[in-house]
N, C-alpha and C positions, 0 to 999 in steps of 0.2 A: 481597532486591531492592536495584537500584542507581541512582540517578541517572543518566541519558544526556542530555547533550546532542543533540537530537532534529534540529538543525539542520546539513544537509549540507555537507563541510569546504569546498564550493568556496564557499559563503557564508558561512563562518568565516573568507576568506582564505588557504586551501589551495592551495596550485599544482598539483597533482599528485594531480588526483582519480583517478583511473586507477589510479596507484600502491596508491592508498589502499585501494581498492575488492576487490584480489584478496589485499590481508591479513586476517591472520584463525588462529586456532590448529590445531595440527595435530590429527588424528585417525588414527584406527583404520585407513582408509585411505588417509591423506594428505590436502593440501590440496584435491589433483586431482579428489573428483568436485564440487565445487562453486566450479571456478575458473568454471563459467559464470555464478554469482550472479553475479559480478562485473560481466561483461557484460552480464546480465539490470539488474545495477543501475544501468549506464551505460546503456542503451536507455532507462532508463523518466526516469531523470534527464532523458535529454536529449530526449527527447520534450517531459514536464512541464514540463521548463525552459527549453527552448531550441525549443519550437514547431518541430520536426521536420515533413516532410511524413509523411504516410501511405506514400508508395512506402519511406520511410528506417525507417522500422519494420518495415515487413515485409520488408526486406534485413536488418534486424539479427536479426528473427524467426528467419527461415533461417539466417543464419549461426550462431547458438544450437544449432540442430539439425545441421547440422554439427560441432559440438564433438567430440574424440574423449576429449580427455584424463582425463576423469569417468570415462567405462567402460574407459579402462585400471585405472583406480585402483578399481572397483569390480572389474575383473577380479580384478586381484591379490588380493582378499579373497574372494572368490566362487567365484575360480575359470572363472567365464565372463564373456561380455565381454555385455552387454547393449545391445539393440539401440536402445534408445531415447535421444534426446536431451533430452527432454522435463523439466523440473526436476520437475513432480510425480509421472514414473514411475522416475526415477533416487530417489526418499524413499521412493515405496510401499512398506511392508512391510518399511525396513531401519532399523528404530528405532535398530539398533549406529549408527549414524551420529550420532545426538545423544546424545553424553555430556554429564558437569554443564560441561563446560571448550569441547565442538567448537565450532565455530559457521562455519567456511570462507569469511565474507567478515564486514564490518566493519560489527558489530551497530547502531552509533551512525547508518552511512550510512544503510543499509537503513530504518530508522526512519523519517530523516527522508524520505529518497523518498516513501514511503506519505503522509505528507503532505503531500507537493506532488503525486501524483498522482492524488489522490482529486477534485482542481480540473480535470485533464482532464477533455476532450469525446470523444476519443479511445478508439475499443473496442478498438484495437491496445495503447495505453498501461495502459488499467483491466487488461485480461485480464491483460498482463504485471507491473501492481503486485497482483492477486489472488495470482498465483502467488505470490510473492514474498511477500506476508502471510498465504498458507497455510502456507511454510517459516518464518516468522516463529514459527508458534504451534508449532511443533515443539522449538523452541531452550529452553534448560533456564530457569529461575529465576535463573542467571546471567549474561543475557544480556538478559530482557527488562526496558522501562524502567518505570522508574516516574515516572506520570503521573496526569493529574487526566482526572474524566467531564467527555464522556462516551465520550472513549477512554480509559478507567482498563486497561480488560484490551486492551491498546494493537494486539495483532494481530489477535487476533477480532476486537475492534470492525470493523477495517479489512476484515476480510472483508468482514463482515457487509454491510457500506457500500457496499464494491465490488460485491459481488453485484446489490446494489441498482441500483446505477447501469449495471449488465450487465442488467437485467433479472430478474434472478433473485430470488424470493422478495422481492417487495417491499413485500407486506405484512407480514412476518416483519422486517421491515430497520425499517417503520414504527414499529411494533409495540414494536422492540427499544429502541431510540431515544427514544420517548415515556416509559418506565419508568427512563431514566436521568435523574442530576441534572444539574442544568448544561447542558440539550441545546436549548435551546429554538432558540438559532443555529441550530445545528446540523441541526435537526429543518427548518428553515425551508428555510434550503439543499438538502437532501436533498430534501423534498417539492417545490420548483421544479425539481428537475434530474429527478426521475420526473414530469413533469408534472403535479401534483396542487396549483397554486397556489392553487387556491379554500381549501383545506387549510391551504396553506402562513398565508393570510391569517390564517384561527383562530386557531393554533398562535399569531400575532405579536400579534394582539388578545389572547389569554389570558396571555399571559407577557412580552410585552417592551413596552408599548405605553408604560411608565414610563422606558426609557431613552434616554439621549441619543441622535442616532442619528450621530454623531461616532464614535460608539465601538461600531457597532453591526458585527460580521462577515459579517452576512446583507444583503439590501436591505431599506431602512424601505418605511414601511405604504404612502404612496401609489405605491411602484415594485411593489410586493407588487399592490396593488388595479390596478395598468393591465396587469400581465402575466395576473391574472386574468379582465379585462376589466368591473371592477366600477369604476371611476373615469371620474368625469363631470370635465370641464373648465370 
């Protein structure tokens, strides 16, 4: 494993995110079927970061599925040209895709996206950074960062999360969460964004009610208690 700087180059001082986004190493069949990460990782960026509407997502949505140049390059190894545009059905089932070296867009971006997108409100945005941390968990030992809980196994967590915040298995997301160290933030955050603040409140009484709240990443106790409706005036 390797250190990555987890923080996206246009906030590094990058000019040329764009550029940046469709580098990446060659493979088995070229760059080309995952020059859409690229795109995929420019939507979710600029959704996340730049407070896009909802209409500008689902034009970037489709424009995605329009892509052809994936399944030419899956043809050329395949043999046929596959019908899909979808980045989880262009992975299903073609492991040759991730060797120890592939990775087809620029592992450090990808990263940090997933954490500025996990702060959307957006189910245009979540959906597209799920995908995008499903292919994450694919990428070899090579590629993925190394990080502290209670994103330590840094893509799955981020599934995990996103699901959550999709709806999906979100007791399972609770669940996961509470068993990590270091989650108590995190746990607080999570349970306000499923609605479960009465929850969220526990979680902050049992684990952070000693810290400054200067330096706190979640909201402190009495924003906690008025969102749950426990706060008197």
């Amino acid at each position: 494993m390797r250190a990555v700087n987890l923080l996206p180059p246009d906030t590094r001082g990058a000019s040329k995110v764009s550029a940046d986004l469709g580098a990446g190493p060659e493979a088995k069949g070229g760059a080309g079927p995952f020059v859409v990460l690229g795109v995929l990782a420019a939507c979710v960026a600029g959704a996340a970061g730049y407070v896009l509407t909802e209409n500008t997502v689902k034009q970037r949505t489709a424009d995605l599925a329009e892509a052809t140049a994936q399944q030419q390059a899956i043809a050329r190894q395949e043999g046929a040209t596959p019908t899909s545009g979808d980045i989880r059905a262009l992975v299903s089932g073609r492991a040759w895709l991730f060797g120890e070296y592939d990775s087809y867009v620029d592992a450090s971006h990808l990263f940090g996206i997933l954490r500025l997108a996990i702060e959307s409100a957006c189910p245009e945005t979540l959906s597209l950074a799920l995908a995008m941390a499903e292919y994450g968990c694919c990428l070899s030992g090579t590629f993925r960062p190394s990080t502290q809980p209670p994103f330590d196994d840094y893509c799955r967590d981020h599934v995990i999360y996103l699901k959550a915040l999709l709806g999906q298995d979100v007791d399972g997301a609770i669940d996961h969460f509470r068993k990590k160290e270091f989650s108590a933030e995190v746990l607080v955050r999570l349970l306000l964004r499923v609605g479960r603040s009465s929850e969220a409140v526990e979680v902050f009484e049992q684990h952070l009610l000693d810290r400054d709240p200067a330096f706190l990443s979640c909201p402190d106790l009495a924003q906690l208690c008025r969102q749950a409706g426990d706060w008197v005036e």
